[in-house]
C-alpha positions in Angstrom: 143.7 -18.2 -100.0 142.9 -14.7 -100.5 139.4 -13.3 -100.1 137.4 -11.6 -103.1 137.0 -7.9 -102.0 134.2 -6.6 -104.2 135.2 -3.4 -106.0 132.8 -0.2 -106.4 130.7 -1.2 -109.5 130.0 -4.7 -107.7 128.9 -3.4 -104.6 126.6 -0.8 -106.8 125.0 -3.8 -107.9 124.5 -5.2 -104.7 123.1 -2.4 -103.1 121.2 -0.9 -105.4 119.0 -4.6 -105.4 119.2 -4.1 -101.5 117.5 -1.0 -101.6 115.3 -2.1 -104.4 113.8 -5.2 -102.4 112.2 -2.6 -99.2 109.1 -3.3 -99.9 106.8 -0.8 -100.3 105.0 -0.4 -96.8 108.5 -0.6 -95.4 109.9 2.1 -97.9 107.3 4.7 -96.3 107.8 3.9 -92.9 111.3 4.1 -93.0 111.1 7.8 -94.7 109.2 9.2 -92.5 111.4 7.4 -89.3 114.1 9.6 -91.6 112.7 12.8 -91.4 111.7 13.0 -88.3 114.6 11.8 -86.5 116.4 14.6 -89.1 114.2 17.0 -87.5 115.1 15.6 -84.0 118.4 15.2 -83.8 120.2 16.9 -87.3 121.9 20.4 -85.8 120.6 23.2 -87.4 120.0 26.6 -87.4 116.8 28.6 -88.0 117.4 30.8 -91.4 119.9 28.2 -92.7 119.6 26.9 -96.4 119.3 23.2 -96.5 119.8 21.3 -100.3 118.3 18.2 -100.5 117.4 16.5 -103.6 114.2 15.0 -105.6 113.8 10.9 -105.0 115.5 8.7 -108.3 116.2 5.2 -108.2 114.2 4.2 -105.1 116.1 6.8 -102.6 114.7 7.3 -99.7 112.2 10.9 -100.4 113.1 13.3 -98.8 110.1 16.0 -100.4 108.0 15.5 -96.9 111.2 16.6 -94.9 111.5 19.4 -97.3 108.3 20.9 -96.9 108.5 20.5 -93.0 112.0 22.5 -93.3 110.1 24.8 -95.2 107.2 25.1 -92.8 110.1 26.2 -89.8 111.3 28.8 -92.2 114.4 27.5 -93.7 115.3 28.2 -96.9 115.1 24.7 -99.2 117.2 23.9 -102.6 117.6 21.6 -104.9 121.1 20.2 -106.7 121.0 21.6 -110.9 123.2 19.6 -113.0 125.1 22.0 -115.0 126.5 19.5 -117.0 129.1 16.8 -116.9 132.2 17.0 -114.8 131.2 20.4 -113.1 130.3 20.8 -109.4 126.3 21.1 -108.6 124.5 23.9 -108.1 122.2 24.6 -105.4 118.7 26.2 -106.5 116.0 27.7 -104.0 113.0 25.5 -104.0 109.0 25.1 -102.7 106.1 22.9 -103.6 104.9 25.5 -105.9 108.9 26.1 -108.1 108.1 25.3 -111.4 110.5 22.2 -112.3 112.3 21.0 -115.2 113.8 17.4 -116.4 117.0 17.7 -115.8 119.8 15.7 -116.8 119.3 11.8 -116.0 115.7 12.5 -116.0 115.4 14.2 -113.0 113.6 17.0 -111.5 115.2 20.3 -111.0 114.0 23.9 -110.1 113.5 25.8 -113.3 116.0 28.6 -113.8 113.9 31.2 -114.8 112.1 30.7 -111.5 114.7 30.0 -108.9 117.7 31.3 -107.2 121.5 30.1 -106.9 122.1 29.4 -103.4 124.3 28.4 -101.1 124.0 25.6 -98.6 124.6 25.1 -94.9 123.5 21.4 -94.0 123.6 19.3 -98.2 121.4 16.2 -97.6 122.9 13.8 -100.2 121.3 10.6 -101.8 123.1 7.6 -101.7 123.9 3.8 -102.3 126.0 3.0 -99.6 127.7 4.1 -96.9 130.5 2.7 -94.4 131.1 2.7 -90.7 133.5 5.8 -91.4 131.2 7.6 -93.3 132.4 6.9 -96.9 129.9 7.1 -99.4 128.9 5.4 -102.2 126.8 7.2 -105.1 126.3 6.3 -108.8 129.5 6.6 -110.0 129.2 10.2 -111.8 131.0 12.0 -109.2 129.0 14.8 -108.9 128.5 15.0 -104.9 132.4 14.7 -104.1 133.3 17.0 -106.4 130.5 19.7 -105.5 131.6 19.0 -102.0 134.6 19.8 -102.6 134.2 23.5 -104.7 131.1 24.1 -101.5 134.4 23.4 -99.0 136.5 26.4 -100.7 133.4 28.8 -99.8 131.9 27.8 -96.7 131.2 26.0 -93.7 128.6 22.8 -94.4 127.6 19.9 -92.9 127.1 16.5 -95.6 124.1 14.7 -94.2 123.6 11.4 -96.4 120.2 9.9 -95.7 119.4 6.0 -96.6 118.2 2.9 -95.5 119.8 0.8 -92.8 120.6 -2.2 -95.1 122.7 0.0 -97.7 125.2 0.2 -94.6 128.5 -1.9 -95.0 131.9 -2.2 -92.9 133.9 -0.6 -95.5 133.5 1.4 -99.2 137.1 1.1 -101.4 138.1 5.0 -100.9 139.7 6.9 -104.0 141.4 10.3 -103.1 138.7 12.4 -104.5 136.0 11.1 -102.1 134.6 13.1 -99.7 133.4 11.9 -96.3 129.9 12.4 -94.6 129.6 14.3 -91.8 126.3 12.1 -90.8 124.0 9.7 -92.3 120.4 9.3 -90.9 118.6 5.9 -91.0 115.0 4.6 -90.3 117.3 3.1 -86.6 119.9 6.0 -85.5 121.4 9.3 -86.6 125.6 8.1 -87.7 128.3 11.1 -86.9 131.5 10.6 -88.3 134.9 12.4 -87.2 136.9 14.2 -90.2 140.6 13.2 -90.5 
């Protein structure tokens, strides 16, 4: 008798009431065990730009790591949806950036107020991620295939950041997925090796 695998828009489901249920006290703890063990044990660079993105959905925030990035003198961005099917952009970013709703309802830098840049360490939201360091988004596509242009122009490191229960043994792969480079948890920092 064969076993039910659970495709991709089941296990969406499952994890996004997973990472629903932290409660509260739990989801701020475990945020700031995130950034700071990102600010421990993340390689970086001073000068480098580092993306990271504004919290949706209860991700884990990342706005608190941001401004400490900021505070060592890195240079911090946010993703721009450009629109549908088209890679991410990266704009420069600070507490003070005017914003606008984006598409989805989300926060971005404004425009008229921010720069294009280029990123050297993208810290990704996600759903789920696996012990090879798959990942599993929403389902839009816009990470991989912004990944994927970033690859063609530079050097990067893809840093997903999450909760320790949206971990599972194993995300169904399709060829245009990209693999983490490392995921930080409230526990441990994950490094994956690249085929």
């Amino acid at each position: 008798m064969s076993v039910h695998q659970p495709d991709k828009k089941e296990l969406r489901t499952m994890l996004h009431q997973r990472r629903t249920a932290i409660s509260d006290a739990a989801r701020e703890a475990a945020t700031r065990a995130v950034a700071s063990r990102f600010l421990l044990e993340v390689p970086r660079a001073k000068g480098q730009v580092v993306a990271g993105y504004w919290p949706f959905r209860a991700e884990v925030d990342v706005r608190p790591l941001l401004q400490a990035l900021i505070g060592e003198e890195y240079t911090v961005a946010l993703p721009f949806i450009e629109g549908k099917a088209v890679p991410l952009t990266f704009r420069s970013w600070r507490p003070e950036t005017p914003m606008v709703e984006g598409m989805h309802g989300i926060l971005a830098p404004d425009p008229a107020h921010s720069d294009i840049v280029l990123p050297d360490i993208v810290i990704t939201p996600l759903l789920g991620f696996d012990e090879k360091g798959n990942r599993l988004g929403y389902g839009a596509g816009d990470y991989d295939r912004t990944f994927t242009a970033l690859s063609g122009k530079k050097r990067f490191l893809a840093v997903g950041v999450a909760f320790e229960p949206q971990k599972l043994e194993e995300i169904p792969v399709e060829p245009y997925d990209y693999q983490l480079d490392m995921v930080v948890t409230e526990k441990r920092l994950y490094v994956f090796e690249r085929p």
